[in-house]
KEPA-446193 format. One record per residue (C-alpha): residue number from 0; x, y, z. Coordinates in Angstrom, 3 decimals. Layout:
BEGIN
  num        c1        c2        c3
  NUM         X         Y         Z
...
% end
This chain:
BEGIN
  num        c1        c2        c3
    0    91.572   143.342    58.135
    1    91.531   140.236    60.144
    2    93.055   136.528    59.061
    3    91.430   133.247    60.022
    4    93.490   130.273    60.207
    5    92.123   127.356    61.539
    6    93.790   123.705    62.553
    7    93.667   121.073    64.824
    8    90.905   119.081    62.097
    9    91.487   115.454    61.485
   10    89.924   111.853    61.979
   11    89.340   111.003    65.455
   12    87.245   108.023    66.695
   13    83.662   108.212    68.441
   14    84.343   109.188    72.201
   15    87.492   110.552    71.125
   16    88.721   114.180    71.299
   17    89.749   116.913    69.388
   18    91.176   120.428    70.195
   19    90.954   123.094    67.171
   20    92.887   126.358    67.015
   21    92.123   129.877    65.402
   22    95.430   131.712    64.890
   23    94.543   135.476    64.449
   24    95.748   138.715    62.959
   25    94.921   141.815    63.434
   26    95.629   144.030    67.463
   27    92.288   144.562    68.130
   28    91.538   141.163    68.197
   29    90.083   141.148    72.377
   30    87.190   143.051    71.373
   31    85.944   141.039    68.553
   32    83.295   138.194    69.422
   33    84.710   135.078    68.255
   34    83.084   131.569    67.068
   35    83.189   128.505    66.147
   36    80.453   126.967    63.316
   37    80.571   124.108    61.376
   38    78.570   122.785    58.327
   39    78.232   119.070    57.556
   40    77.568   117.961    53.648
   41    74.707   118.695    52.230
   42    73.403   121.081    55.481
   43    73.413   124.591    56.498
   44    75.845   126.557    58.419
   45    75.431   126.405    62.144
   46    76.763   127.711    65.017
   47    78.971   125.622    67.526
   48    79.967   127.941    69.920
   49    81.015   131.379    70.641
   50    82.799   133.617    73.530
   51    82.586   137.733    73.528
   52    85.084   140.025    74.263
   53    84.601   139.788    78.314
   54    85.075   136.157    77.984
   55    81.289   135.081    77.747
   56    80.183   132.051    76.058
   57    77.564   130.761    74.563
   58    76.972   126.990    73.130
   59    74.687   124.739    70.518
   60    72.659   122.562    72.639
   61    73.994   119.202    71.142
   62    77.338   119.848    72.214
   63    77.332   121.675    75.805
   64    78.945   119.730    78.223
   65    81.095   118.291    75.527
   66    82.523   121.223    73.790
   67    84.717   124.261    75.341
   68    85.363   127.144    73.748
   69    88.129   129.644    75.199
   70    90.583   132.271    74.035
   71    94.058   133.524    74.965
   72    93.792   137.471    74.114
   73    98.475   137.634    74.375
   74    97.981   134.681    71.258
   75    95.161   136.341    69.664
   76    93.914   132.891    69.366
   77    90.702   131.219    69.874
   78    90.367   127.350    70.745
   79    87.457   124.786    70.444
   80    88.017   121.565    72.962
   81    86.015   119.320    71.517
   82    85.205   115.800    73.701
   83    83.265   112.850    73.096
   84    83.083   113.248    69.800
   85    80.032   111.990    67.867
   86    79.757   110.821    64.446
   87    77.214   113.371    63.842
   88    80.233   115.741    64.660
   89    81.346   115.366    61.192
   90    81.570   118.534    59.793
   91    83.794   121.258    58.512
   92    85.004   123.529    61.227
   93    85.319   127.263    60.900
   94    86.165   130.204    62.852
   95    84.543   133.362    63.155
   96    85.331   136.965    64.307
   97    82.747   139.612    64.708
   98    82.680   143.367    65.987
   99    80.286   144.861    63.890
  100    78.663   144.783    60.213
  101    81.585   145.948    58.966
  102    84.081   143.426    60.701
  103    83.345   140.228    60.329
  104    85.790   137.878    59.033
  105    85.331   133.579    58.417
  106    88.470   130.935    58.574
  107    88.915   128.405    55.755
  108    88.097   125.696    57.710
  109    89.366   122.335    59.357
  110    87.388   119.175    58.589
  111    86.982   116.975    61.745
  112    85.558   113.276    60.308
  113    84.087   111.237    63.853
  114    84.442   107.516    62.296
  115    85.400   104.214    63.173
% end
């Protein structure tokens, strides 16, 4: 079994920045694919952002070159930078860990609001 917990959410103004963390359990946690989606109100699931086991990453095409996602396999922790934030970045955050079928585990999630 592996725990999500995500933080780093909060209110942050357009151009601003954000870094969320995904504190994990479990020892096999390097071989897991990990991600980050988010879902704003009243839309679908999406995916963010994600980095495999050898450290390859992938991203959503409205946030490359402003998001960074990374890991630190002696934390078993995975970490979304998130810059120049966008209103249309308002969404709940949540972090993901996948090996197969049979492990795949979601975070509660972190709201991140982009106002003024």
């Amino acid at each position: 079994q592996v725990q999500l917990v995500e933080s780093g959410g909060g209110l942050v103004q357009p151009g601003g920045s954000l870094r969320l963390s995904c504190a994990t359990s479990g020892s096999i946690f390097r071989l897991y694919t990990m991600g980050w989606y988010r879902q704003a109100p009243g839309k679908q699931r999406e995916l963010v952002a994600t980095i495999t086991s050898v450290g390859r990453t992938t991203y959503e095409d409205s946030v490359k070159g402003r998001f960074t996602i990374s890991k630190d396999n002696a934390k078993n922790a995975v970490y979304l930078q998130m810059n120049s934030l966008k209103p249309e970045d308002t969404a709940v955050y949540y972090c993901h860990a996948n090996l197969n079928s049979n492990y795949d585990y979601w975070g509660q999630g972190t709201q991140v609001t982009v106002s003024s």
